[in-house]
DOPA-29888 format. One record per atom (N, C-alpha, C, O): residue in one letter; x, z, y. Coordinates in steps of 0.05 Angstrom, whole numbers, padded with zeros to 5 digits, always signed. Layout:
BEGIN
aXZY
...
***
This chain:
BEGIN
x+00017+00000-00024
x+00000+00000+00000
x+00017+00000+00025
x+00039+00010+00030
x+00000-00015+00038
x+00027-00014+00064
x+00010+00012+00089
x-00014+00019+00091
x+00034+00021+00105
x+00022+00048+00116
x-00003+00046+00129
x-00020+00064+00130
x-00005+00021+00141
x-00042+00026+00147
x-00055+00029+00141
x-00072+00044+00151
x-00056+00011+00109
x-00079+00020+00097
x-00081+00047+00089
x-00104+00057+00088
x-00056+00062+00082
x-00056+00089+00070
x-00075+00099+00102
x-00098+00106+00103
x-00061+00096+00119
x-00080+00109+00141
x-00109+00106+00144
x-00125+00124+00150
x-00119+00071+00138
x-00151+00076+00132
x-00156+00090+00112
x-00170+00111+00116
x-00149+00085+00089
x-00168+00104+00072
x-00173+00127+00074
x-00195+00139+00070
x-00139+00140+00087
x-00143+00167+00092
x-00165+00182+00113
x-00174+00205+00108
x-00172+00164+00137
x-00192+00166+00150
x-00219+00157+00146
x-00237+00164+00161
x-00220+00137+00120
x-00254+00129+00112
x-00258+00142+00087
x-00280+00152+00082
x-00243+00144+00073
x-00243+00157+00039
x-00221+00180+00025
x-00213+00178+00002
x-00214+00201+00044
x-00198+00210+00040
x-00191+00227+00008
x-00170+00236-00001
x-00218+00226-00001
x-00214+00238-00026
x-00208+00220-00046
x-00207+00229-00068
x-00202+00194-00043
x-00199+00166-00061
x-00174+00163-00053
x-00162+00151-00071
x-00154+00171-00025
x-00130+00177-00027
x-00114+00200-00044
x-00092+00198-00055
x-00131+00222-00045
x-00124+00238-00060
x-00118+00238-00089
x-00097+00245-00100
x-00139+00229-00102
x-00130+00210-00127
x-00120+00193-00132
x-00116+00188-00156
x-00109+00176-00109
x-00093+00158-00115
x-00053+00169-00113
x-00034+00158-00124
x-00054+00193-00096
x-00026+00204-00093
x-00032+00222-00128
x-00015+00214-00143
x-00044+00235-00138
x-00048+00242-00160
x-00040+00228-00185
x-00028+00236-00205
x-00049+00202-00178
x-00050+00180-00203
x-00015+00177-00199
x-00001+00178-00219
x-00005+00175-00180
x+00016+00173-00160
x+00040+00203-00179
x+00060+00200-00193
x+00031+00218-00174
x+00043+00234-00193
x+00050+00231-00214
x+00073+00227-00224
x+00029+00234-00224
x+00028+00234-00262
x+00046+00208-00265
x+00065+00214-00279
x+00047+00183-00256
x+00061+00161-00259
x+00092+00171-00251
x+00108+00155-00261
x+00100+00182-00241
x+00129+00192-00233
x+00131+00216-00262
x+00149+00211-00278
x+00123+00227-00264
x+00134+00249-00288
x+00130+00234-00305
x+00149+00235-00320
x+00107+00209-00316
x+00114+00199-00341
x+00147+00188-00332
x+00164+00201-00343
x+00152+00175-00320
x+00183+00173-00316
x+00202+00190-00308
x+00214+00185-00288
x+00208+00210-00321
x+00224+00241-00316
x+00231+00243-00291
x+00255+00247-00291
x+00221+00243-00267
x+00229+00230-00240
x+00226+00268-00233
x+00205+00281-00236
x+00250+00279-00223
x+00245+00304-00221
x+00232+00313-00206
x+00227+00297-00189
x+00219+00342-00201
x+00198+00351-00180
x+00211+00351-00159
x+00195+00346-00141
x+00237+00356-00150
x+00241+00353-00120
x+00231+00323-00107
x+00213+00319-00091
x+00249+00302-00119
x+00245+00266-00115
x+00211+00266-00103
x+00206+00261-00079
x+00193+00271-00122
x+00164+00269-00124
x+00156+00285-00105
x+00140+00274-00090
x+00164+00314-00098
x+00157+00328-00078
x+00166+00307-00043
x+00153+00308-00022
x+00194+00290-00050
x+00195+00278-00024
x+00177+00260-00020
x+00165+00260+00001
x+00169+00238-00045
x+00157+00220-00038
x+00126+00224-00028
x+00114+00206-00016
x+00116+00250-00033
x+00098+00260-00027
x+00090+00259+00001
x+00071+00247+00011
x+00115+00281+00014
x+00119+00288+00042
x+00120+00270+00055
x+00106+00266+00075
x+00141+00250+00043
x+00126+00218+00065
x+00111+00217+00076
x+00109+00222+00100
x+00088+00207+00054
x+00061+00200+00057
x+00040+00222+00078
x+00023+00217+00095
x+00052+00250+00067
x+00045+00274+00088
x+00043+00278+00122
x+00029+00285+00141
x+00075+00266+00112
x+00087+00260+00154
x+00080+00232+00161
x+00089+00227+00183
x+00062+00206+00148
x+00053+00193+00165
x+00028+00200+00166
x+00018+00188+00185
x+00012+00216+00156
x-00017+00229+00164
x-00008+00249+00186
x-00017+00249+00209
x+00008+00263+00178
x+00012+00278+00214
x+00019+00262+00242
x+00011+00269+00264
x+00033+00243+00238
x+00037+00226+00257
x+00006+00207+00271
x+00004+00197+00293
x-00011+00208+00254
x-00034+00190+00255
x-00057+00212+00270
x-00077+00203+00282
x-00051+00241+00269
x-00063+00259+00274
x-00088+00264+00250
x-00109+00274+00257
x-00083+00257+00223
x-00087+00260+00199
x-00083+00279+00185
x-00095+00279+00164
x-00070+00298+00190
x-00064+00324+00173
x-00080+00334+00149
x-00074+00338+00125
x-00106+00336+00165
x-00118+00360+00149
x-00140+00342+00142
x-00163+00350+00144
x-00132+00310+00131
x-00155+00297+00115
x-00153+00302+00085
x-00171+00297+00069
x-00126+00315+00076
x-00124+00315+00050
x-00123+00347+00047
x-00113+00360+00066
x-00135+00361+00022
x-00123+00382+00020
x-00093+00378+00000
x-00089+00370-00022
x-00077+00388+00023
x-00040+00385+00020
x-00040+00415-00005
x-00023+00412-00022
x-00054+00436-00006
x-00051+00462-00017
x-00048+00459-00048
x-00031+00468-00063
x-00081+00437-00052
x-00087+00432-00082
x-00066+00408-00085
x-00059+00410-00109
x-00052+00388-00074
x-00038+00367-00084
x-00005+00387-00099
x+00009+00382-00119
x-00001+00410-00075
x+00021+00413-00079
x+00021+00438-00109
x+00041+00442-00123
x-00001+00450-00111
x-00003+00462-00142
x+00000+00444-00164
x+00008+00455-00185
x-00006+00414-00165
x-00011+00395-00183
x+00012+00391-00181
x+00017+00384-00204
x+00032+00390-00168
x+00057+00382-00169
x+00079+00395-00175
x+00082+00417-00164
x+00105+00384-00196
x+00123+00395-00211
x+00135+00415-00188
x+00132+00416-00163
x+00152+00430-00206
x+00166+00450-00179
x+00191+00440-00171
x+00206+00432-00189
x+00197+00438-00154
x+00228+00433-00155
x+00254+00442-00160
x+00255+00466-00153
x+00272+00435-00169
x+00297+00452-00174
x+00314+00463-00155
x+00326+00446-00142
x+00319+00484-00150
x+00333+00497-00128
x+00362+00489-00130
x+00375+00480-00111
x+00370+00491-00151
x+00408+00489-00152
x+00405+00460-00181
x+00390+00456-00200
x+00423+00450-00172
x+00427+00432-00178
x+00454+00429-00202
x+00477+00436-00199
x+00443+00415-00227
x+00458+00424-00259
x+00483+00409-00248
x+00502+00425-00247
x+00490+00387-00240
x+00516+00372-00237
x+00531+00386-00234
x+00524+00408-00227
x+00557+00380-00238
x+00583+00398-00235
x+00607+00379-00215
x+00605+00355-00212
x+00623+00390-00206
x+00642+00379-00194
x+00662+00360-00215
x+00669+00366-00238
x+00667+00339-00204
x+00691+00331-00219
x+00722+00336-00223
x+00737+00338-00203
x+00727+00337-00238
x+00748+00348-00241
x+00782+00335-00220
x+00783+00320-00201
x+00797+00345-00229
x+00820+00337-00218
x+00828+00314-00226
x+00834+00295-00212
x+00830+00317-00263
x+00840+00294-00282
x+00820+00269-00282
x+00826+00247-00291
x+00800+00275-00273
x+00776+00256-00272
x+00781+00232-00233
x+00777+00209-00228
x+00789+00250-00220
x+00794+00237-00189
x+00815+00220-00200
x+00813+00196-00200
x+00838+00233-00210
x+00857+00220-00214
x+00861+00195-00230
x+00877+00177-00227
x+00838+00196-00255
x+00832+00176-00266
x+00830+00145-00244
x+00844+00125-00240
x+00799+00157-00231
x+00785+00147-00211
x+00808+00132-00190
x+00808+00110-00179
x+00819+00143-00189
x+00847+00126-00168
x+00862+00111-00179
x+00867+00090-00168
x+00872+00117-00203
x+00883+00091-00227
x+00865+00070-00226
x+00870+00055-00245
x+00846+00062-00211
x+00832+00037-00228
x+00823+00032-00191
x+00820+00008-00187
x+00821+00042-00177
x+00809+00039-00143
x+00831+00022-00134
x+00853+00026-00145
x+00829+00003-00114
x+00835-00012-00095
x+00847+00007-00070
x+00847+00032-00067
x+00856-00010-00058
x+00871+00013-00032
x+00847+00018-00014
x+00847+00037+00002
x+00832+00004-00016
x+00807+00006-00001
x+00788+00037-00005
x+00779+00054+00011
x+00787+00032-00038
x+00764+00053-00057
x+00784+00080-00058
x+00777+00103-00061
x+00809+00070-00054
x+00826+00099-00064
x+00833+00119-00036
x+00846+00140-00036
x+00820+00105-00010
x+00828+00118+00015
x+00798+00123+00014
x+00794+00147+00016
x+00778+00110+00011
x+00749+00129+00011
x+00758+00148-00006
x+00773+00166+00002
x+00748+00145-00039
x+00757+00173-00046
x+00768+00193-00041
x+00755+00213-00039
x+00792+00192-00037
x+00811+00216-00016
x+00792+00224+00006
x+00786+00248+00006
x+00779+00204+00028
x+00766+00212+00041
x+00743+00234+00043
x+00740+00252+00060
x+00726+00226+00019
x+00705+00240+00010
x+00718+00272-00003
x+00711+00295+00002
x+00731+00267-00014
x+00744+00288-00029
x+00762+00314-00007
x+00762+00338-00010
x+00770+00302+00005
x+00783+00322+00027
x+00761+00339+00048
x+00759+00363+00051
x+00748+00318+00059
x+00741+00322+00080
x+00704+00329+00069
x+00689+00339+00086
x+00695+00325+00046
x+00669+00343+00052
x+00642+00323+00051
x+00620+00328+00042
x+00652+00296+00065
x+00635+00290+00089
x+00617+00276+00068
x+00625+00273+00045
x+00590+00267+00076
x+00561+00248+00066
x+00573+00223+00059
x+00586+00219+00080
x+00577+00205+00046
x+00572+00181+00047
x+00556+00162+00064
x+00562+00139+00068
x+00531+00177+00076
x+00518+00166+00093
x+00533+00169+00119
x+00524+00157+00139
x+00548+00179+00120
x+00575+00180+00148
x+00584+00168+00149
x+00580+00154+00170
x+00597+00161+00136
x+00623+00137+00134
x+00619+00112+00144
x+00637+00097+00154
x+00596+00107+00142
x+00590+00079+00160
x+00590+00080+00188
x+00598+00062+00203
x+00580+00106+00196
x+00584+00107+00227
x+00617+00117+00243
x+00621+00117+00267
x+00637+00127+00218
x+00658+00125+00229
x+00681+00106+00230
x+00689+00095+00210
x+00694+00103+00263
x+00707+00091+00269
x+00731+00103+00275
x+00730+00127+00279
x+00762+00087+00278
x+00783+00097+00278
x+00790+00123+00303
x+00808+00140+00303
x+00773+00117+00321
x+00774+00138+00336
x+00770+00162+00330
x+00781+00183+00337
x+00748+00157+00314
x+00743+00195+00304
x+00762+00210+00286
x+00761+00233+00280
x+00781+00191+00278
x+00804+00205+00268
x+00826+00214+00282
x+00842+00196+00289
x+00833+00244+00291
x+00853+00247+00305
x+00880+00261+00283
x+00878+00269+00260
x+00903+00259+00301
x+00925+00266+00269
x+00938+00293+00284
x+00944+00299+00307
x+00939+00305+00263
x+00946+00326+00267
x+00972+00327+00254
x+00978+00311+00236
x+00994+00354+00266
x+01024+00365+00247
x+01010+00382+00245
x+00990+00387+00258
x+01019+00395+00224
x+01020+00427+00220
x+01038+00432+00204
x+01038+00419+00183
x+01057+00451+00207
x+01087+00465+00194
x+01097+00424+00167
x+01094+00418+00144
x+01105+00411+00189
x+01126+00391+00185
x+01101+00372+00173
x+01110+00349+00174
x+01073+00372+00162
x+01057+00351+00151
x+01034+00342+00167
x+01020+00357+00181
x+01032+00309+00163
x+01017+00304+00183
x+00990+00303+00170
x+00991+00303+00145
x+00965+00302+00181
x+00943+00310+00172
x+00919+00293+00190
x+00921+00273+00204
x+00900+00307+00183
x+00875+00295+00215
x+00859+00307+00219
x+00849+00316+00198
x+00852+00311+00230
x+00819+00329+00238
x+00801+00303+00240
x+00809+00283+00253
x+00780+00303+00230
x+00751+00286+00226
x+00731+00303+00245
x+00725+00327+00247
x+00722+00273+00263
x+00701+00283+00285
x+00673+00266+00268
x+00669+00243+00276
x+00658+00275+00251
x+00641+00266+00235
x+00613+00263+00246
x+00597+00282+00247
x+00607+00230+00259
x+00578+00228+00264
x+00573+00236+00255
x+00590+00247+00242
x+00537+00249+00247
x+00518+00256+00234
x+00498+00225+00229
x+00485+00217+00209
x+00501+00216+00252
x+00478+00193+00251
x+00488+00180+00282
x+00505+00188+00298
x+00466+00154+00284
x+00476+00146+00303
x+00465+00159+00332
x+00469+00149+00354
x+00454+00181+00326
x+00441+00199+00346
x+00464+00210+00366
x+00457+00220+00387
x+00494+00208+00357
x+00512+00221+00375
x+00523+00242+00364
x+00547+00245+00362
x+00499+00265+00353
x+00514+00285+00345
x+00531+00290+00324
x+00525+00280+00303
x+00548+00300+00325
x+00578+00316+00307
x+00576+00330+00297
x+00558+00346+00301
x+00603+00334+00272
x+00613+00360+00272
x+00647+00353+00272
x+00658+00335+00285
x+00659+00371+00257
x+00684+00368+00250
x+00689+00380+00221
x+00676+00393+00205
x+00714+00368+00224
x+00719+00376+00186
x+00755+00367+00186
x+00767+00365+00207
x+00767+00362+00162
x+00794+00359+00171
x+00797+00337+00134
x+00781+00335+00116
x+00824+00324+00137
x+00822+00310+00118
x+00857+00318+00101
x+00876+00323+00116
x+00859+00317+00078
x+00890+00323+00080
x+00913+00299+00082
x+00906+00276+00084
x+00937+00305+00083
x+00952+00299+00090
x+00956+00272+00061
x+00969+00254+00072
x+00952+00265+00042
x+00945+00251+00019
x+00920+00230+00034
x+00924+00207+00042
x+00895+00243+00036
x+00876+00226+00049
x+00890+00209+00069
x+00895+00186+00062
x+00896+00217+00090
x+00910+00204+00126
x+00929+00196+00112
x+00933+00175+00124
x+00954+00197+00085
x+00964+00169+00085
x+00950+00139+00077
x+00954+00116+00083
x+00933+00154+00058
x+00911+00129+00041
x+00911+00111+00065
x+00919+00088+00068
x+00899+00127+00079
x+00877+00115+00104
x+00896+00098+00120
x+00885+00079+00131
x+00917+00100+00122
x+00942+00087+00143
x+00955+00064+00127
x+00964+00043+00138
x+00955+00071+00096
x+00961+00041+00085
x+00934+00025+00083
x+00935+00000+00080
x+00915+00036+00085
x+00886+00020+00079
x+00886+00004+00103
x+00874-00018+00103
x+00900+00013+00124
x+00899+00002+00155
x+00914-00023+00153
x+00906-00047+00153
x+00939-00011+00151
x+00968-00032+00150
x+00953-00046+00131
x+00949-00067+00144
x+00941-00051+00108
x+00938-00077+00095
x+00913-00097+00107
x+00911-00121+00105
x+00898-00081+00117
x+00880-00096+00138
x+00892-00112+00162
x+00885-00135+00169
x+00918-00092+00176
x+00920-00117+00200
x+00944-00132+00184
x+00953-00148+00201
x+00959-00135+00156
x+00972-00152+00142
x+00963-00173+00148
x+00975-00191+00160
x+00923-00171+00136
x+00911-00192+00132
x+00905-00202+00164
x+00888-00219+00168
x+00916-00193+00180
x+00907-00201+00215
x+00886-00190+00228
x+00878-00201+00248
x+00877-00172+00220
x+00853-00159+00230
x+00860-00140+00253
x+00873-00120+00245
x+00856-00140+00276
x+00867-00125+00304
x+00845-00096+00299
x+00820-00097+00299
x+00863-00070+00295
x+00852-00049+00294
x+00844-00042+00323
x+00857-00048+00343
x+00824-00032+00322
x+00818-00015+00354
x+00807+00011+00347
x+00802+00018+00324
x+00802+00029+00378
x+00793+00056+00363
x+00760+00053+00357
x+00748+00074+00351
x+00746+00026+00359
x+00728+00023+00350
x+00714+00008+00332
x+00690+00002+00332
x+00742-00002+00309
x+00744-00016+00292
x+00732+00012+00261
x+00737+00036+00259
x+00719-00005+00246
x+00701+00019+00231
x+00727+00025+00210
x+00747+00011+00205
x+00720+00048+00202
x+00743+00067+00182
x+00739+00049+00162
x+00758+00035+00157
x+00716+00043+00145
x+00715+00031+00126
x+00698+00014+00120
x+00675+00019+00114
x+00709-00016+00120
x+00691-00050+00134
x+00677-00051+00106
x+00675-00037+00086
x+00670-00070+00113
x+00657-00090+00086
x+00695-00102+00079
x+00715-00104+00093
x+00688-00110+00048
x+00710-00119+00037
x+00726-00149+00045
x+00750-00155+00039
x+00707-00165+00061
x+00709-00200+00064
x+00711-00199+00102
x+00701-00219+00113
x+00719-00182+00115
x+00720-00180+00139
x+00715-00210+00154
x+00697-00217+00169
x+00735-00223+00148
x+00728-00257+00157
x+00707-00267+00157
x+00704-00283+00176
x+00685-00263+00142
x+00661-00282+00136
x+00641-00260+00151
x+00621-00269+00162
x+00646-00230+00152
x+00622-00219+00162
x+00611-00213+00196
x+00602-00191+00202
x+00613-00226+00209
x+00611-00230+00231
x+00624-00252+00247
x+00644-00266+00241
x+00606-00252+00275
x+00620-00277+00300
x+00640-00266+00299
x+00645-00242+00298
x+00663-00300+00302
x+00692-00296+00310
x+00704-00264+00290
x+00717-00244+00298
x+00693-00271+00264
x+00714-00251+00247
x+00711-00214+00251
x+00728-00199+00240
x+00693-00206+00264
x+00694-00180+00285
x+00688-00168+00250
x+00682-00184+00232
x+00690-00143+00246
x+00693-00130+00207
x+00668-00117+00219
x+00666-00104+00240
x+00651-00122+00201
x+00631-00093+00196
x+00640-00071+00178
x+00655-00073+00158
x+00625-00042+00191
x+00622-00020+00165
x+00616-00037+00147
x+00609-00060+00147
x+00624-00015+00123
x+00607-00021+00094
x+00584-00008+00095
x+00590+00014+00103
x+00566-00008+00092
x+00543+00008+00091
x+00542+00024+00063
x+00552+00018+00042
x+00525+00047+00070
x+00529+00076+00053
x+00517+00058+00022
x+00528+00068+00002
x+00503+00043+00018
x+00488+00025+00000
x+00510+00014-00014
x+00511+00017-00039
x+00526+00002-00003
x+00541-00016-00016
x+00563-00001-00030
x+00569-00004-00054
x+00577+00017-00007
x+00596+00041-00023
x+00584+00055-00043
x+00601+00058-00061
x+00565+00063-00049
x+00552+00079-00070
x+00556+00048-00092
x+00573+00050-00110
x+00549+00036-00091
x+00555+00008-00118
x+00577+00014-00122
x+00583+00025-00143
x+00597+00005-00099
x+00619+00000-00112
x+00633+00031-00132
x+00644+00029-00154
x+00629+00055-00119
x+00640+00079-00135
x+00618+00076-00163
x+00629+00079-00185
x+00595+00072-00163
x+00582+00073-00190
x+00595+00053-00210
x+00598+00059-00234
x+00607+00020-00197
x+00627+00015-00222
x+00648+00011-00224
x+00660-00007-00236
x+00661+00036-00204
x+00690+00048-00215
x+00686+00068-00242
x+00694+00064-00264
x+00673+00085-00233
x+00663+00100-00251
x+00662+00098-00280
x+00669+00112-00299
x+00645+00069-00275
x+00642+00054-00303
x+00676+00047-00314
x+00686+00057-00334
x+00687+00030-00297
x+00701+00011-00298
x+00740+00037-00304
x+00763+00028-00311
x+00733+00063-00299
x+00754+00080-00309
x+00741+00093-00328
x+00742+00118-00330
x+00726+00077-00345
x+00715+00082-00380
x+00708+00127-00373
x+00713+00147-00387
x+00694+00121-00339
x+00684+00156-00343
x+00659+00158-00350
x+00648+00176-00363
x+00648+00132-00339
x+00610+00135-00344
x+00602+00109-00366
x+00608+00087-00357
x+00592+00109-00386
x+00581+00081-00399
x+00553+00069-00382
x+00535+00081-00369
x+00559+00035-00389
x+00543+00030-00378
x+00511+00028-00379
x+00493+00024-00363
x+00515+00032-00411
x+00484+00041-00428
x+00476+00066-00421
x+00451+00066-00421
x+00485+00085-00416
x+00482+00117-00403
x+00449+00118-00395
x+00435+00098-00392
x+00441+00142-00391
x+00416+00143-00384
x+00416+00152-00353
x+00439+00149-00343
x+00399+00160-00336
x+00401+00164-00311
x+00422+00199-00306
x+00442+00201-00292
x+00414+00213-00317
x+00426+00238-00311
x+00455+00242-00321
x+00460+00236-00345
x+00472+00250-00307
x+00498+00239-00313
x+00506+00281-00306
x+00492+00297-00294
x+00532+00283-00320
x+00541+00310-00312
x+00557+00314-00285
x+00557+00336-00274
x+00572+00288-00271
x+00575+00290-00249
x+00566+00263-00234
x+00569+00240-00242
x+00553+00275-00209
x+00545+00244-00190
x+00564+00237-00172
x+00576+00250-00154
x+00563+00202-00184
x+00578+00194-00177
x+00601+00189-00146
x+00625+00185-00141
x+00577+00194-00134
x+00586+00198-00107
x+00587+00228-00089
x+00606+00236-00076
x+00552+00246-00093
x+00555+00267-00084
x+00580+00289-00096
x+00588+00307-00081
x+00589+00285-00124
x+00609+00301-00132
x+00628+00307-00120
x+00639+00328-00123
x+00637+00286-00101
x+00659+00292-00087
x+00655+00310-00068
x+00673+00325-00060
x+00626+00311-00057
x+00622+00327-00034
x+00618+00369-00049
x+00616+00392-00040
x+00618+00358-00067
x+00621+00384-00084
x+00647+00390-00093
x+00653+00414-00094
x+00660+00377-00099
x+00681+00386-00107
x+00701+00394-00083
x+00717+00413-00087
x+00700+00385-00065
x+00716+00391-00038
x+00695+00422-00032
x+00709+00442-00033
x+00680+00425-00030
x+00649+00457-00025
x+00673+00471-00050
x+00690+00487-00041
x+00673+00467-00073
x+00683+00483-00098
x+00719+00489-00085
x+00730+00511-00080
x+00728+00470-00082
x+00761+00470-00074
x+00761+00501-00056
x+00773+00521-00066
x+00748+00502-00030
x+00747+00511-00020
x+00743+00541-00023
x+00757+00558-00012
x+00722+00546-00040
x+00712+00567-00040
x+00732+00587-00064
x+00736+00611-00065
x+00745+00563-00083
x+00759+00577-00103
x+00785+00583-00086
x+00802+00600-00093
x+00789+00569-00062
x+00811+00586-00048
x+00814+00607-00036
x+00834+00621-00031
x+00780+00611-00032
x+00788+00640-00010
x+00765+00633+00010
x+00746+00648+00012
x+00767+00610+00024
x+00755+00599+00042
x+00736+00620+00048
x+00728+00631+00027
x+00724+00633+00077
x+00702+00642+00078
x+00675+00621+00076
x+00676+00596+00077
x+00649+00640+00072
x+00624+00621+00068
x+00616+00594+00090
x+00607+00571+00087
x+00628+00619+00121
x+00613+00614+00144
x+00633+00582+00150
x+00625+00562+00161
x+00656+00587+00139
x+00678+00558+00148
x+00676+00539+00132
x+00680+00516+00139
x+00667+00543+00107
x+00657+00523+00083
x+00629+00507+00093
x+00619+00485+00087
x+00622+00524+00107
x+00586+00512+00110
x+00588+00500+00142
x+00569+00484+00148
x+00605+00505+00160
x+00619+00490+00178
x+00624+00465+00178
x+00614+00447+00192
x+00647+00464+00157
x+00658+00440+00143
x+00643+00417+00135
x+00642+00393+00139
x+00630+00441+00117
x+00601+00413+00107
x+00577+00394+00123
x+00564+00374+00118
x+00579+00416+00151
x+00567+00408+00170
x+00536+00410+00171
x+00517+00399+00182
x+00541+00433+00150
x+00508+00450+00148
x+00505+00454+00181
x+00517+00452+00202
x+00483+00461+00169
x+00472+00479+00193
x+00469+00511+00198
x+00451+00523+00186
x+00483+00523+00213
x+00487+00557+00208
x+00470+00570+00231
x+00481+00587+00245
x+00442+00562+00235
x+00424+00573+00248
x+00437+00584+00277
x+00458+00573+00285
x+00428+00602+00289
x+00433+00602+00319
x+00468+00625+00316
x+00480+00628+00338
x+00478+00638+00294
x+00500+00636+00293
x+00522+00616+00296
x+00542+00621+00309
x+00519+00597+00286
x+00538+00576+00300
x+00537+00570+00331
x+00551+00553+00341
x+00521+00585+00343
x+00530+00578+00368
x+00557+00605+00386
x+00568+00606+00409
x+00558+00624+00359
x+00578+00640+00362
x+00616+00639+00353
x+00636+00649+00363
x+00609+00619+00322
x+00615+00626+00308
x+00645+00600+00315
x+00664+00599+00300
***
């Protein structure tokens, strides 16, 4: 249905929408589609009835008893050390400076497209060079920070050097990480990001392709393929010592009206 119509019915027959997000249900758990997933796709549909000034055409109370519960903590595990390292045996200079990237620094995948060489600044600290990461959130402007190690910021500097090999003029608003065919993707050669879509492919068949995941496999895997990293850098941390409040900093949570102290 496209959102209008969800919006008429919801305003001429709202109880024939209700059955139909129902029917809508049951069709997602016959496909093991977990209760959180189902609980979002729900809320969708929820927040364009509030937008429409629709709210209270459906009862939201009884849909959300009919509906699975969601999982609070999440079974995946971090990946391991021997498993990254795998992962870099088989990556491109391209895939092996994301990795590092992801892995150091914390950050979303859905970031990465909005950062450009500027937001990388380099840091010394006692004789090694390093960087601090000024991490869009979105293209809204807002930030945080996070830091990358000194392994990552070299990846990242040969990933550079082999880009302007190929003649590509870096600027500080040249994207951290293009599409692969820079030449062909834009007027007069200009590189696009990769978009968060396309990076998530390509790590799902490294994955494959360093014999970690088969490709017959079913959907639930013990580590994901991409968010793992953002866990395993959360795990690094915390098995160091790291306090909560600098880990959740890092990650670029949100620490309620303490962060404006902290």
């Amino acid at each position: 249905m496209e959102p209008n119509d969800v919006i008429e019915v919801a305003r001429d027959k709202p109880k024939n929408l209700e059955q139909l997000l129902l029917h809508f249900i049951d069709w997602l758990k016959d496909r093991d589609v977990s209760g959180s997933t189902i609980r979002q796709h729900v809320q969708a549909v929820k927040h364009l009835l509030v937008m429409n000034d629709l709210e209270t055409a459906l009862n939201w109370d009884k849909l959300s008893r009919l509906m699975p519960k969601a999982r609070k903590i999440g079974l995946d595990r971090a990946p391991t050390k021997e498993e990254i390292r795998k992962l870099l045996e088989y990556a491109d200079i391209r895939l092996k400076a994301l990795i590092l990237l992801l892995c150091s620094s914390g950050i979303r995948i859905g970031s990465v497209e909005y950062l450009k060489w500027r937001h990388v600044k380099p840091v010394e600290y006692k004789g090694q060079k390093l960087a601090k990461l000024i991490v869009p959130v979105s293209k809204s402007g807002e930030t945080y920070t996070t830091f990358i190690t000194p392994e990552a910021y070299e990846a990242l500097l040969e990933y550079r050097r082999m880009r302007e090999a190929e003649g590509e003029e870096i600027t500080p608003e040249s994207p951290l990480i293009r599409v692969v065919k820079w030449s062909k993707s834009g007027a007069k050669g200009v590189p696009l990001p990769a978009s968060s879509k396309t990076l998530r492919n390509e790590l799902h068949k490294l994955w494959e392709k360093a014999g970690l995941r088969s490709k017959t496999g079913g959907k639930l895997h013990e580590v994901k393929a991409v968010h793992g990293f953002r866990k395993f850098f959360a795990t690094r941390l915390e098995n160091a010592g790291v306090g909560r409040l600098i880990v959740e900093a890092l990650l670029g949570h949100r620490i309620s009206v303490i962060s404006n102290y902290f």
